[in-house]
C-alpha positions, 0 to 999 in steps of 0.5 A: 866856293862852287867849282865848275864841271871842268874842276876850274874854280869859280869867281871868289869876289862875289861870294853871295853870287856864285855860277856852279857850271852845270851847262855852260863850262870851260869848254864853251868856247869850243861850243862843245855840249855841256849838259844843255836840252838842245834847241828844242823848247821844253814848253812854247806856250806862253802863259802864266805856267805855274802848273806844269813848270818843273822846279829848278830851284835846290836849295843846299844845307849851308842856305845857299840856293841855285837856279838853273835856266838856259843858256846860261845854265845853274847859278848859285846864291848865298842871298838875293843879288843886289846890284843887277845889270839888265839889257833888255826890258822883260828882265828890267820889268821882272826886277821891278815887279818883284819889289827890286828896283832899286837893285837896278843899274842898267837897262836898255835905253832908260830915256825910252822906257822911262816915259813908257813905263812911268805912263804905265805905273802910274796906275800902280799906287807906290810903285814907280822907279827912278831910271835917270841914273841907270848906264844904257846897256845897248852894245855896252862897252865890256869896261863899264860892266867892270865898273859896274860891279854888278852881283848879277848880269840879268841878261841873256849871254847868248844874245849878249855875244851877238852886239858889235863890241861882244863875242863869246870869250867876252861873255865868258871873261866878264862872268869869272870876272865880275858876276855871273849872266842869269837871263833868257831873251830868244824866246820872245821870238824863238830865234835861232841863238849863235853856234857857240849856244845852239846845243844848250839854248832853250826857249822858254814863255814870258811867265816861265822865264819870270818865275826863274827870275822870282827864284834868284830873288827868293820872290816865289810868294810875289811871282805865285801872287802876280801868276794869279793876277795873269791867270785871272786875266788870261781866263777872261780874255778866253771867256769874253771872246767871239768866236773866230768868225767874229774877230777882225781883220788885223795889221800890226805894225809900226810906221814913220810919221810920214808913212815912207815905211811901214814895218810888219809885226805879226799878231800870232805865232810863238815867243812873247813878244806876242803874248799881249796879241796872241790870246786874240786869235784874230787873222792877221793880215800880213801873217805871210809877210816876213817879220819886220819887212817893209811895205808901202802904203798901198800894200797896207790899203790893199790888205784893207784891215780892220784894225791897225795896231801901232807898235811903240805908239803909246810912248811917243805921243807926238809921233802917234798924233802925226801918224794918225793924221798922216794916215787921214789925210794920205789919199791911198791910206784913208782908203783902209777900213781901220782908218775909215772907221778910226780904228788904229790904236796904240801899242807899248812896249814889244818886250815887256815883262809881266807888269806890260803884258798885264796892261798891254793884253787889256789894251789889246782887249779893248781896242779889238773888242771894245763892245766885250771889255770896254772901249780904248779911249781917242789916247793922245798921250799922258798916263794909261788911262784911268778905266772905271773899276768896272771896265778893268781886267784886271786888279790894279790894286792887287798888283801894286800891292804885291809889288810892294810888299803885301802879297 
């Protein structure tokens, strides 16, 4: 039985899971140090990281394993979890790239995602997953993760302390109660984590926090597969641009069908929530405004891009339709360069894993430079298209099957 750095035993009804305390401990909630980095990020990056990422996985004599990633700090495992809580989609999206999906028992808002995703892995022959049974974890009330009875909660604990019906002593009861919290979810945005955390909170790329996760599942061999996957993408993107003075002038928002607000979004900058639109390194025309802001319509026309990206437009296809239309026929909006010249396109998911930043960094290859990587078809819903081989970044394949089992 692990025991914390406190001398306080850890919980005994998991005894595949367990959390060794190596950071967070029993003086958490004082906030007090335990052994974390600071908020000071070991890498800010976001690529697949597989070179220079250090090894945080020890494996033991007696065949257990620990992981350690911040802010929840080191747990320790007998064998891969097998009843997993997730909240947000870059966790629930590593789950099931590892070939775990059925492991899942929550997720944030699975109606949503179930029409986002499925369109998605309708390109991955034998991947998909069944979300209809799966409890809304959104500000999840602390009774049904008991009746949940998870191995692991693949959720950030310190974003988890911030919801409504959540604080800090929450977080620490559900963990020596039920299951440990193993998750990273400030880093898509590098946001500041609550006081009880700042002293341990690190952040971390997409592909970083992936391959931790790969190592609670013991899928090192699928992680390195789907690394390779990403590094061949990345080189491609890199290799395949124009130079800056050639890349267009870019808006990346999200807006009401009627056009009464429209939400700014930014195109660069650190966390994973851009690192589908980062690669590009287009100048992004509301860099200035704060992230997520609201402006009207005449603010968007006097920036004048030359492409408009619309957040969360590839799942509702019912709203991107009155949306496209609403631009056209609004008397101030149909002025914009991108609207003139049918350049507003559709985006995903903002918080996807690795599976939606595969197909999400060629859709925004596409839909920017259709003359480099092949042009974004006129997208009215459905599943993600069915591009020519030739006109594919990258393997689908290849990554359906490391999904499935042949890596």
């Amino acid at each position: 039985m692990a025991s914390e750095d406190g001398g306080r035993e850890a919980p005994t009804r998991r005894d595949y899971v367990k959390y060794s305390g190596a950071v967070v401990g029993g003086g958490l909630l004082a906030g007090c140090s335990g052994g974390g980095s600071g908020t000071t990020p070991a890498r800010t990056t976001d690529g697949a990281g597989t070179a220079s990422a250090s090894k945080t996985e020890t494996d033991t004599s007696d065949g257990s394993y620990s992981v350690t990633m911040a802010p929840a700090g080191t747990v320790e495992f007998e064998t891969p979890p097998e009843n997993v809580f997730t909240v947000l989609v870059h966790h629930t999206d590593m789950v099931v790239a590892l070939g775990h999906g059925d492991a899942l028992n929550a997720m944030y808002s699975p109606a949503n995602f179930e029409g986002n995703y499925d369109k998605i892995l309708e390109r991955l022959d034998g991947v998909s997953v069944d979300w209809s049974g799966l409890y809304d974890s959104w500000n999840p009330e602390k009774e049904a993760l008991y009746e949940l009875d998870s191995d692991l909660h693949l959720a950030d604990p310190a974003y988890v302390s911030t919801m409504d019906a959540w604080d800090t002593a929450d977080v620490e009861e559900v963990r020596t109660a039920v299951a440990p919290w193993f998750g990273n979810a400030l880093s898509r945005d590098h946001a500041d984590p609550p006081a009880d955390w700042a002293d341990r909170y690190q952040y971390y790329s997409l592909w970083e926090v992936f391959e931790k996760v790969a190592q609670v599942f013991q899928e090192q061999a699928r992680y390195n597969a789907l690394s390779d996957v990403k590094a061949d993408l990345d080189a491609t993107v890199a290799s395949t641009l124009p130079t800056s003075g050639d890349r267009p002038r870019t808006a990346r928002v999200m807006t009401s069908p009627d056009l009464s607000q429209i939400w700014v979004f930014h195109m660069n900058g650190p966390g994973f929530i851009r690192s589908h639109t980062r690669p590009f390194g287009v100048d992004d025309v509301f860099d200035d405004v704060p992230e997520a802001e609201t402006i009207g319509v005449e603010a968007l026309a006097e920036a004048d891009p030359e492409v408009v990206l619309v957040e969360n437009a590839f799942a509702r296809a019912d709203d991107w339709r009155a949306q496209k239309r609403n631009l056209r026929d609004d008397p101030v909006a149909s002025e914009v360069s991108a609207v003139k010249n049918d350049r507003v396109y559709p985006l995903s998911a903002r918080y996807g894993g690795p599976i939606m930043n595969l197909f999400q960094t060629e859709m925004v290859a596409k839909e920017l430079y259709p003359e480099r990587f092949g042009a974004w078809p006129d997208y009215d819903g459905g599943p993600y298209p069915e591009f020519p081989p030739d006109e594919r970044l990258f393997d689908r394949e290849r990554v359906a099957n490391i999904i499935t089992g042949d890596v």
